[in-house]
N, C-alpha and C positions, 0 to 999 in steps of 0.2 A: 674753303673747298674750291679746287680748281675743275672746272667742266670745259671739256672743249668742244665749243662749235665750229660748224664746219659747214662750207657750202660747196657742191660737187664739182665746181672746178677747180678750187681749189684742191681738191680732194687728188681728182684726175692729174693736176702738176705734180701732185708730193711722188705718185705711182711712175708718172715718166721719168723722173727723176733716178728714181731707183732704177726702172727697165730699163733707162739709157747706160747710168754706170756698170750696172751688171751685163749689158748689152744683149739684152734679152726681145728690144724692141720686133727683132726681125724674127724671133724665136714662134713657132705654131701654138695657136688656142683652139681646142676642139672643146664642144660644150654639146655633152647630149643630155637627154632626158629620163631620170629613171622614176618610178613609180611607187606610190608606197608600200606595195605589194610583195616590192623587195625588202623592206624591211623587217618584215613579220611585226608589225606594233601588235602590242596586246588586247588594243581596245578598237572598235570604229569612232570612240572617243577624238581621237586624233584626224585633224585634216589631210596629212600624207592619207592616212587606210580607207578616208572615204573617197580621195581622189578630188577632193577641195583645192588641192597644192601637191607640188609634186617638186621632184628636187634638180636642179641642173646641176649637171656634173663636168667641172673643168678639166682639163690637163693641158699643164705647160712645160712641157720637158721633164717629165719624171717629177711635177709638184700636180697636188689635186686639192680643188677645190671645190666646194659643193653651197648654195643656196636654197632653200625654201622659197617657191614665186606659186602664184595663181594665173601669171602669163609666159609662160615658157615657149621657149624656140633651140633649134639646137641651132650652133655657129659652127666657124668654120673660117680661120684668116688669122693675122697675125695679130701679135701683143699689141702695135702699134696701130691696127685698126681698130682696135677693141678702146683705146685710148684716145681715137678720133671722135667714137661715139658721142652725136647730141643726146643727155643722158635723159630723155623728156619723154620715157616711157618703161614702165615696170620690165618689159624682156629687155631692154639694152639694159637697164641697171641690175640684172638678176647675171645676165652674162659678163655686167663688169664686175659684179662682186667675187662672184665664181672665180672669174680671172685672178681678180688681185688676191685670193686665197692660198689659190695656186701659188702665183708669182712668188710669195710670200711661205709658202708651204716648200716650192723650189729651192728657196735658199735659206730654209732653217729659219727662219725668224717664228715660223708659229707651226705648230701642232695640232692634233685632233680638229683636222678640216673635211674628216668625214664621218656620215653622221652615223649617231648610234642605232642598234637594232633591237630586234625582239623585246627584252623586257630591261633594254637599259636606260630608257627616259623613265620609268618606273624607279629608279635608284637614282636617277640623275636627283628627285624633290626631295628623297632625303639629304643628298650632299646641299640643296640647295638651303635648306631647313639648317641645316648644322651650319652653312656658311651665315645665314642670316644671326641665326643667335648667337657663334662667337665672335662675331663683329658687330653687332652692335642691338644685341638683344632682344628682347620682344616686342617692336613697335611697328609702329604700323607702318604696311608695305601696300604697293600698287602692282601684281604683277600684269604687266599689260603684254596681249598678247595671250591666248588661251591657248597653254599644253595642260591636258590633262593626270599627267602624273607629276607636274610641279604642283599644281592647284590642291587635288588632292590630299598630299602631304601636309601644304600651308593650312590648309583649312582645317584639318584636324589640330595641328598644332595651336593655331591664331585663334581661332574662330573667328565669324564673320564680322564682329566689330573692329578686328584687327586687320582684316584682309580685302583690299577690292580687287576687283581682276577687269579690266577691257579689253574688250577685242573688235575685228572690224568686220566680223564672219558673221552675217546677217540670220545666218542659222544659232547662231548661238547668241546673240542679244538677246536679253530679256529673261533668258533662261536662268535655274538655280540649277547650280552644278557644285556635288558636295557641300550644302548649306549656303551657297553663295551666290547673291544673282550677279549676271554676267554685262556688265555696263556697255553701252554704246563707246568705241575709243573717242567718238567727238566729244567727249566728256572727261577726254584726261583735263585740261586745263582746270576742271572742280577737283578733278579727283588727287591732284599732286598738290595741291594744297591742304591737304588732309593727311599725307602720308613723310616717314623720313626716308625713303627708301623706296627706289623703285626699280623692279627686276622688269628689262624694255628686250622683247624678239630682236635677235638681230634682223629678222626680217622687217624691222622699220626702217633700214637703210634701203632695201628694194623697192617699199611701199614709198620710199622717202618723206616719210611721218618723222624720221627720225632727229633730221637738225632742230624741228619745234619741239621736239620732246628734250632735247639737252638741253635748250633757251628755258624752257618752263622750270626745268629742274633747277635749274641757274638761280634763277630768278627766286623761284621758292626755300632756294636752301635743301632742295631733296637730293640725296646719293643716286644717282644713276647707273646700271651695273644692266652690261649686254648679257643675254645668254645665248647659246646656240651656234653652232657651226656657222650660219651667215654670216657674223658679227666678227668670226677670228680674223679677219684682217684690218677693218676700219678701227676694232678695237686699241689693234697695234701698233697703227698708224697716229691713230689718236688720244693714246695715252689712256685710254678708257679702261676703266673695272669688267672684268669679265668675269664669265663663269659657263664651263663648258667641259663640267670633269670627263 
């Protein structure tokens, strides 16, 4: 199993690389703020609808790209400042991922970089559910990162000896949600050693949880697989499993 780590400057070279050859460097990043309220979610289940996270939304010349963050800012300035960024804080890393979305969404290489609405995370658990058991059956998974209409699903499916879930939303640790309690995320390194597979938020790139979370996976032999609109470009970049029907 090959997993790729990565550390954010490296990261930040592969991205100017591309914006140089495509020459996009000089090209406008506008990144504002929209609210979960736009999306009509079905549940307050969800952090967008109670206003926990809220989404930044990119645009780079006709590409859009969007992240999940808990520290948002809107921007304003070019691809090349966005690439100057010391990336040593959740709002630059939510407007670089946004960016490279975009960038990425600009020139075809990836798709569905904006997020779904009303009762489509609801349908997203069962694609996620089918994806698990025809690749690789009924074992035990870690979904980390708490969406309520993935979990849901899992939980019914799996049941809770089959299923852990973490997350880092202080409101939800501790809790049983759909038969299953909700772990502390500083408890993935227990928890991916219990599991073959582990479905990781692309918002662990923003939170940048996410390089420890490949190493672990590495390390343990566990399949790691992004989901969610933040993930479509590092996913792509990095040769990563996704899922983000």
């Amino acid at each position: 199993m090959v997993v790729y780590v990565y550390d954010l400057n490296s990261l930040k070279g592969m991205v100017f690389k591309i914006a140089e050859r495509e020459r996009l460097l000089n090209y406008e990043v506008k990144c504002s703020i929209l609210t979960g309220k736009l999306m009509q979610l079905p549940s307050g289940e969800y952090l967008a609808a109670r206003g926990r996270e809220v989404i930044v939304h990119c645009e780079v010349n006709g590409g859009f790209g969007q992240v999940f963050t808990d520290s948002p800012r809107e921007f304003k300035g070019s691809v090349r400042e966005v690439l100057e960024f010391e990336l040593d804080s959740n709002w630059k890393r939510a407007v670089f991922f946004a960016s490279l979305n975009a960038i990425l969404h600009k020139l075809k290489l990836v798709d569905r970089t904006i997020h779904c609405v009303r009762d489509e995370p609801e349908k997203c658990g069962e694609l996620m559910l089918q994806h698990l058991t025809s690749k690789f059956g009924r074992v035990k998974v870690v979904h980390i990162g708490y969406q309520p209409g993935h979990v849901k699903v899992l939980a019914e499916a799996l049941g809770s000896e089959n299923l852990y879930v973490t997350d880092l939303d202080y409101e939800n640790i501790g809790k049983v949600k759909f038969g299953v309690k909700i772990l502390d995320g500083e408890l993935n390194d227990q928890v991916l050693r219990k599991v073959k597979v582990a479905y990781i938020t692309g918002s662990a790139a923003v939170n940048n949880t996410l390089p420890q979370l490949l190493n672990l996976c590495r390390e343990y032999g566990v399949k790691p697989i992004i989901y969610g609109v933040t993930g479509r470009g590092i996913s792509k970049l990095l040769n990563l499993e996704e899922l983000c029907p």
